[in-house]
N, C-alpha and C positions, 0 to 999 in steps of 0.2 A: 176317871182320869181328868184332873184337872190343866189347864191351860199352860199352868208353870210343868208339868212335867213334858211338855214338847221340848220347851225352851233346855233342856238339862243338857240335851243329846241324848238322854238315856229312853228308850225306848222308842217307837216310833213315832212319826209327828202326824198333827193330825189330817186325815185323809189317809193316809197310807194302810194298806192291808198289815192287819198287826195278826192274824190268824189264820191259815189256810187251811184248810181239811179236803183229803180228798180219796177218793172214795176209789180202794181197788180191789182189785181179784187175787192179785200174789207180791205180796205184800217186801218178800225179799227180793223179787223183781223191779218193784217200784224204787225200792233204797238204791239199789245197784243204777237205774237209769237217773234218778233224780241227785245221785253224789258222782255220777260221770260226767253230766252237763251241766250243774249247778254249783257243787261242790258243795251240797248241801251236810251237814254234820246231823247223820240218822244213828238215831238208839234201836237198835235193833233186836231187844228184852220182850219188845212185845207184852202190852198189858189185854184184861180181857173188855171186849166193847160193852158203853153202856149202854146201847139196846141192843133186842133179841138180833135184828138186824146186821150188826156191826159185829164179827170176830173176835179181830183183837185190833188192837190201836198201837201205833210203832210212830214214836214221835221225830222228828225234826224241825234244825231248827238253821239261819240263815243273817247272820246279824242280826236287827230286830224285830225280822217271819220268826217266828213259829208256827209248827203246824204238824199234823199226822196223816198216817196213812190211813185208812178206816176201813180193812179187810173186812170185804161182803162176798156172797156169794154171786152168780149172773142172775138169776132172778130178782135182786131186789138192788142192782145198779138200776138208776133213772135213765130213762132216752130222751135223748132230745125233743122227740115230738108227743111225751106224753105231756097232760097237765100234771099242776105239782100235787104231791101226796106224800105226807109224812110217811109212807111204809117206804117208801123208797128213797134210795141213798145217790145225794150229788155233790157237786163241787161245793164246800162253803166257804165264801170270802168273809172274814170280820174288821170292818176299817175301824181307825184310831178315835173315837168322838167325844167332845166334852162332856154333852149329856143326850144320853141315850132317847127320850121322852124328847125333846126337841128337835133332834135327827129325824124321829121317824114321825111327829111334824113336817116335816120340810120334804119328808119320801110320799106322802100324802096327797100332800099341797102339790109336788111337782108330778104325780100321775102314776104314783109307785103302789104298790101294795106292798102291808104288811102280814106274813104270812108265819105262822107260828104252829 
């Protein structure tokens, strides 16, 4: 994403969460609660997850959030007080950045880790 695509309105500007994924158990439950308080607009086709992990994925989307739902089972939703581990499934935030390689410069430099 370059710089001039903030200025357009079209999509979101930078900072802002352009991506949300979040990680549930009943997946037509989440639709039903997340388009009664949000009035989020959910596809509820339901595609299959790309990891073993993940279900299926049922997308929405919110002005310029998009995002999905990421049906897991209980065993492999994250808790709060675990450390992080790719086997297990959490909230992800993706914000808007001009370049990628410089952001996670700056998440470094301010005391962040990057974890992949």
């Amino acid at each position: 994403m370059s710089s001039d695509d903030t200025s357009t309105g079209q999509g979101p500007k930078l900072g802002e969460i352009c991506w949300l994924e979040i990680p549930v158990l009943d997946s037509a439950r989440a639709i039903a609660f997340y388009t009664a308080i949000f009035d989020w607009e959910c596809d509820a086709r339901g595609v299959p997850g790309p990891l073993p992990t993940i279900k299926q994925i049922d997308f929405f989307r919110k002005g310029s959030l998009n995002g999905a739902f990421a049906t897991v089972d209980p065993k492999d939703l994250a808790k709060t007080t675990e450390e992080h581990s790719p086997s297990k499934q959490s909230v992800i935030a993706s914000f808007a950045v001009p370049n990628v390689q410089e952001t996670l410069d700056k998440v470094e430099k301010a005391g962040g880790k990057v974890l992949v």
